[in-house]
VEXSE-264655 format. One line per 5 residues: number of its first residue (from 1); their letters; for each residue z, y, x of N, C-alpha, C. Coordinates in Angstrom, 3 decimals, decimal comma. Layout:
N
NUM> A> Z:Y:X:Z:Y:X:Z:Y:X | ... .
This chain:
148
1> XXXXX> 139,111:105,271:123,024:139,542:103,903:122,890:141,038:103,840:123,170 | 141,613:103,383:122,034:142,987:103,187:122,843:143,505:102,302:123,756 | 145,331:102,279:124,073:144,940:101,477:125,832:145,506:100,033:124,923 | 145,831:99,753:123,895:145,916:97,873:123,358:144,172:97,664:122,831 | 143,804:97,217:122,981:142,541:96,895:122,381:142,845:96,490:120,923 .
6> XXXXX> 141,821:96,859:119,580:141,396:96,132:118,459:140,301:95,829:118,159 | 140,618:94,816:117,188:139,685:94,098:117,196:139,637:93,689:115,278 | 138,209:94,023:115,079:138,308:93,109:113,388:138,411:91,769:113,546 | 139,463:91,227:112,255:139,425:89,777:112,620:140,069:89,274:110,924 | 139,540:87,952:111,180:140,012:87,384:109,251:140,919:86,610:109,399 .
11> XXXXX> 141,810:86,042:108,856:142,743:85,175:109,223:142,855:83,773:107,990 | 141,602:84,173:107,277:141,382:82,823:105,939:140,159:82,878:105,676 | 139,646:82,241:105,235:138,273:82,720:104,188:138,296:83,439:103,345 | 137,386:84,311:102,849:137,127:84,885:101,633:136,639:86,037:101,385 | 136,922:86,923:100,410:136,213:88,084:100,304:136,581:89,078:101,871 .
16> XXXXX> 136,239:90,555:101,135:135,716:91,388:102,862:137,847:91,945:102,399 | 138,998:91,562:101,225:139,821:91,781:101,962:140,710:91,305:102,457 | 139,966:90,480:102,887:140,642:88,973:104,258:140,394:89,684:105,415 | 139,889:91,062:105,352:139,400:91,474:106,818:140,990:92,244:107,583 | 141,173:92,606:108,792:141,917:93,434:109,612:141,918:93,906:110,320 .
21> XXXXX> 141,949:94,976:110,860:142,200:95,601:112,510:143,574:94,808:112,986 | 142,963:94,498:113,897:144,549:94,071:114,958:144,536:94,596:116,341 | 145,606:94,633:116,879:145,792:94,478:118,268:145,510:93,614:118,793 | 144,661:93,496:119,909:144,501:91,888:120,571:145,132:92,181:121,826 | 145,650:91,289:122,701:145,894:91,237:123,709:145,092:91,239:124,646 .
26> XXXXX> 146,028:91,870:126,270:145,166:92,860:127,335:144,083:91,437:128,030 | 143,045:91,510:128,463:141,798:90,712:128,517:141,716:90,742:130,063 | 141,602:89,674:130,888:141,341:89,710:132,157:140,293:88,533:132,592 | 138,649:89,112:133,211:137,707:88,065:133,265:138,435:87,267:133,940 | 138,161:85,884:133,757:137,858:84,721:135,050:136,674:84,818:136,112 .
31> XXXXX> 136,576:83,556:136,855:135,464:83,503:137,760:134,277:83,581:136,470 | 133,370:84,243:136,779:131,686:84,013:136,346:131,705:84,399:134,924 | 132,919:85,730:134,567:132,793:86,499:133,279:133,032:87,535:133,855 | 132,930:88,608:132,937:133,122:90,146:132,363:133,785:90,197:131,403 | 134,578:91,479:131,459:135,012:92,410:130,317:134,115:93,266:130,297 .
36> XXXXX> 133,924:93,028:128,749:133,061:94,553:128,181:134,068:95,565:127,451 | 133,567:96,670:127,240:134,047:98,081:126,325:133,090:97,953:125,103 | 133,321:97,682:123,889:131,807:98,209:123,459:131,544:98,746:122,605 | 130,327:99,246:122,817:129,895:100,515:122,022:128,956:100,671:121,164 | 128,588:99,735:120,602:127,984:99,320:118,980:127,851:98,465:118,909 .
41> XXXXX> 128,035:98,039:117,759:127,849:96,295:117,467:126,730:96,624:115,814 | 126,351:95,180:116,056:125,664:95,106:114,661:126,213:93,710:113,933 | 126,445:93,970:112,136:126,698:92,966:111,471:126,087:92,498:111,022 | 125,851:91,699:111,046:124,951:90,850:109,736:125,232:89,862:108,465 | 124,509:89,641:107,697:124,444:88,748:106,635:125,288:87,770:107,339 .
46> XXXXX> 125,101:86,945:108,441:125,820:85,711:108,840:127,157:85,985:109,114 | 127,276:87,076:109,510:128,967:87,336:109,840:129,843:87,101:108,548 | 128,922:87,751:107,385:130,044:87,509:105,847:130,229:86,380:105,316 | 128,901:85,733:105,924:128,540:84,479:105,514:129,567:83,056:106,467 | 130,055:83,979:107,134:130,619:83,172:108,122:131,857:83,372:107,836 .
51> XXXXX> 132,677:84,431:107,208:133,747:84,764:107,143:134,374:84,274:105,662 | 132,926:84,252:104,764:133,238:83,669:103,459:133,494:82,206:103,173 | 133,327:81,255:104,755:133,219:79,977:104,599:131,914:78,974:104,606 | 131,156:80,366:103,734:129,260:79,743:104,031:129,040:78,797:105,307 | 129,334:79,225:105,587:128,723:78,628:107,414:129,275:77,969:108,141 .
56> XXXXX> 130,649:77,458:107,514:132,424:77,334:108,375:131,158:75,310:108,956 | 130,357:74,753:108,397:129,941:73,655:108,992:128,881:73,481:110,013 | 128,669:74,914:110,331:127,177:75,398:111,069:128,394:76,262:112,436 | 129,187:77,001:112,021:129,836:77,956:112,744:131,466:77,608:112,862 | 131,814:76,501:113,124:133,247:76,503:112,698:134,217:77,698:113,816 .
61> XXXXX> 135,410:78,004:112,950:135,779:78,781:113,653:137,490:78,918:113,521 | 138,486:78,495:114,332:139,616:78,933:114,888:139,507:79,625:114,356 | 140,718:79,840:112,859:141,406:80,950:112,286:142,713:82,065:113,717 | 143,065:83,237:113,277:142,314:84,295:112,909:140,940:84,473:114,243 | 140,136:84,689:113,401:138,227:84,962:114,004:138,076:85,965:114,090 .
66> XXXXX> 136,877:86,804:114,560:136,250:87,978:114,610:134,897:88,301:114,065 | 134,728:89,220:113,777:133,502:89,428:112,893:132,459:89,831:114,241 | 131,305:90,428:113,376:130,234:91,008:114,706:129,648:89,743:115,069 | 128,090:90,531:115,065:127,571:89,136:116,073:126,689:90,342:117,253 | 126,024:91,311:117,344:124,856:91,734:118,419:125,950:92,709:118,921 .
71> XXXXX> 125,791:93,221:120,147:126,435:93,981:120,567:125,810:94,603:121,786 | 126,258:95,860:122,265:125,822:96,528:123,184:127,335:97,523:123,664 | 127,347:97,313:125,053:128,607:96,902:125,671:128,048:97,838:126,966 | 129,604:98,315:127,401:129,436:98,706:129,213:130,377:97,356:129,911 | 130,040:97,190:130,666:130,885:96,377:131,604:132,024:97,128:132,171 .
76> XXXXX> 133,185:97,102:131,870:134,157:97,486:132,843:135,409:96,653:133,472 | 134,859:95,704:133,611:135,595:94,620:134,733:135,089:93,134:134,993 | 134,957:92,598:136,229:133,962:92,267:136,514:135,399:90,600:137,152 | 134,924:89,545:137,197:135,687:88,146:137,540:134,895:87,913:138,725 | 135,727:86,689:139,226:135,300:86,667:140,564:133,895:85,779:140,435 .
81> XXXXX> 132,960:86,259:141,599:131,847:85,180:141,350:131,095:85,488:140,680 | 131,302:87,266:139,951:130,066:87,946:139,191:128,890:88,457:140,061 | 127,910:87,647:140,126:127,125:88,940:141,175:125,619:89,426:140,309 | 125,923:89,007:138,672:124,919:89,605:137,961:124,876:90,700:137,425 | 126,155:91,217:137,402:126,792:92,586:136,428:127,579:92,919:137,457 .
86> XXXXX> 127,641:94,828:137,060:128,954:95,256:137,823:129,583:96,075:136,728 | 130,571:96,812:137,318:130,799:97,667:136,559:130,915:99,318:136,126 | 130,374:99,167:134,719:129,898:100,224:134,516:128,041:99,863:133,901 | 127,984:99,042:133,777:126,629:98,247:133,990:126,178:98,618:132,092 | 125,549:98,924:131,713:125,436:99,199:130,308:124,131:97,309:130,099 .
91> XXXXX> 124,740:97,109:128,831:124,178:95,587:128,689:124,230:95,504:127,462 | 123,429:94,387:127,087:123,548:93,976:125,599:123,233:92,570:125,385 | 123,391:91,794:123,814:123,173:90,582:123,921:123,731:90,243:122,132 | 124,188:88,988:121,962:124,373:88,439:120,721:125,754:87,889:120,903 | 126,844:87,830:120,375:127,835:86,897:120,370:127,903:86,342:119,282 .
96> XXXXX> 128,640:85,061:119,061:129,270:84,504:117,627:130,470:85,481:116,963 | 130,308:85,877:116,272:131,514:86,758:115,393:132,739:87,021:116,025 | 132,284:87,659:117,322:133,520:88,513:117,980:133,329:89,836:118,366 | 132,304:90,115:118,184:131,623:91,604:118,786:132,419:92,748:118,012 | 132,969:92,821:116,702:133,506:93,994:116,307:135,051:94,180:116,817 .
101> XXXXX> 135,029:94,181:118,077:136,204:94,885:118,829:135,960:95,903:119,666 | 137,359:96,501:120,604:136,585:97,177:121,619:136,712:96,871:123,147 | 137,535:95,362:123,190:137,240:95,097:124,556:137,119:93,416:124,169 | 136,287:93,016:124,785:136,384:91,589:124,539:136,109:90,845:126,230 | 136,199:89,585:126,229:135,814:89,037:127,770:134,316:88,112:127,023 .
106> XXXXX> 133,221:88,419:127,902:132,004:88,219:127,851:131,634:86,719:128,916 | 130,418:85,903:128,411:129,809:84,963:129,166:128,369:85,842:129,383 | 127,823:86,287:130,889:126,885:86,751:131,152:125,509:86,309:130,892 | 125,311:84,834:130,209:124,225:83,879:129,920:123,785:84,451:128,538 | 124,422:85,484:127,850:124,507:86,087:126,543:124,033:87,464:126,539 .
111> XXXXX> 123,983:88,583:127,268:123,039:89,306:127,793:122,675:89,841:128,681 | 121,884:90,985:128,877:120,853:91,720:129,165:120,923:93,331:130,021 | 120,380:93,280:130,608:120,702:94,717:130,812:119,821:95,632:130,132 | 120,777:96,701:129,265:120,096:97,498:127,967:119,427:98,462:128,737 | 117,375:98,383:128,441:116,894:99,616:128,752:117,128:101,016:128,324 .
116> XXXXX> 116,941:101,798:129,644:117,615:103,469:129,363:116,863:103,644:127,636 | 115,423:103,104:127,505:114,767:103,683:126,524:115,183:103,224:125,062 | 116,217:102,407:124,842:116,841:102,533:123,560:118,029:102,779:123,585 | 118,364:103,034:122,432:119,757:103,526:122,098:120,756:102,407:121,692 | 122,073:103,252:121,781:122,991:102,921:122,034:123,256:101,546:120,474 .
121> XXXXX> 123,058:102,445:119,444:122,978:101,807:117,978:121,816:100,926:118,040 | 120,390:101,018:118,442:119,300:100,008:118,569:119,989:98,590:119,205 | 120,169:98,996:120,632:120,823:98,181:121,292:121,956:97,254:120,245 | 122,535:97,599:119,946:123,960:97,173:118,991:123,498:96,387:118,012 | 122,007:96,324:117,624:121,788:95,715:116,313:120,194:94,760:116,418 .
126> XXXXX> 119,904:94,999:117,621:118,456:93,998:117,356:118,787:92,893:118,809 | 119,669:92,235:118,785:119,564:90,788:119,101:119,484:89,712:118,477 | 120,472:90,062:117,121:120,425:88,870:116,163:119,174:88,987:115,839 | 118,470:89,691:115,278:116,816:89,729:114,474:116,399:89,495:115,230 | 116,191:89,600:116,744:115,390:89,191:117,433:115,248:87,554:118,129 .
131> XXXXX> 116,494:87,062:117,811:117,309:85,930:118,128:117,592:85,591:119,162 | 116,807:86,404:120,069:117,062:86,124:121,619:117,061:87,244:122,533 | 118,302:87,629:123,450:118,224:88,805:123,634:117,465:88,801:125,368 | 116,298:88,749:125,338:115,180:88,664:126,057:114,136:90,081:126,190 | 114,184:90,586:127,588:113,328:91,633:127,758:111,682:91,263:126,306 .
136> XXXXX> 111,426:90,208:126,499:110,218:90,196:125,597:110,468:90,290:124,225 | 111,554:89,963:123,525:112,247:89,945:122,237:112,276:91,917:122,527 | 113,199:92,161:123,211:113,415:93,602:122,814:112,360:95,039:122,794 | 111,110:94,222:123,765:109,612:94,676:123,688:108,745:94,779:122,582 | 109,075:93,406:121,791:108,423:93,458:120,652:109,093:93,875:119,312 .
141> XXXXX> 110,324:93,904:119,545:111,111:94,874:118,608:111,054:96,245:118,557 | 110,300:97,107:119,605:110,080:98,649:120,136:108,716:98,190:120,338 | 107,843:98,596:119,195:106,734:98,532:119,023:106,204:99,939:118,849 | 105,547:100,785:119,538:105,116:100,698:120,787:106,594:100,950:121,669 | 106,772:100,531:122,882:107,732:100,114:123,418:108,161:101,822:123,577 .
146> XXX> 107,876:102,916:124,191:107,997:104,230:124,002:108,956:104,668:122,658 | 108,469:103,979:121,188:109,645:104,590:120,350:110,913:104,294:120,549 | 111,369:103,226:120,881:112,667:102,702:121,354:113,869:104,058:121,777 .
């Protein structure tokens, strides 16, 4: 990872080459957030759909945006007043179209702590399908819970 963070991000509507890597600037939680690192994300249909304008009345979004919506993340910095996460904490969850970076600042009401028994890429991609990133959502997505 390098030490400026990037991040995909669109800066108009439209096709996928409205897309960019950028530099984002260095990220420091507040009280009752995290910084994550992260380490797979999943895209979906809604992200293009979101980036193409489809959705701009369901999802509005502050130009330049970020793509990504599921993600699976380590925690590596922790705001004051965290006492749900630490760091180093491997987690996962859903964001609105910011997840395809590699450091972002996180709301902990968004996920989960990722069981050892899936992977890193599983993790990264079954919150949105599951819609809720809930020990019972990710149970019944690892059917029998062992393949995971």
């Amino acid at each position: 990872m390098s030490t400026i963070p990037r991040s995909a991000q669109f800066s108009k509507y439209g096709d996928t080459d409205m897309r960019r890597v950028v530099a984002v600037p260095g990220l420091s939680p507040g009280p009752g957030q995290l910084r994550i690192a992260v380490r797979a994300v999943g895209v979906s249909p809604i992200d293009w759909r979101t980036a193409q304008a489809v959705m701009r009345k369901v999802f509005p979004r502050t130009l330049p945006a970020g793509l990504g919506t599921d993600l699976d993340v380590v925690v590596d910095q922790v705001g004051a007043e965290m006492t749900e996460f630490r760091v180093g904490d491997a987690v996962m969850g859903t964001w609105l179209t910011t997840s395809l970076t590699e450091r972002a600042l996180a709301d902990p009401v968004r996920l989960i702590k990722k069981p050892a028994a899936i992977s890193w890429e599983m993790a990264g991609s079954v919150a949105c399908g599951a819609a809720s990133p809930t020990p019972s959502s990710i149970s019944s997505a690892c059917t029998p819970p062992t393949s995971c």
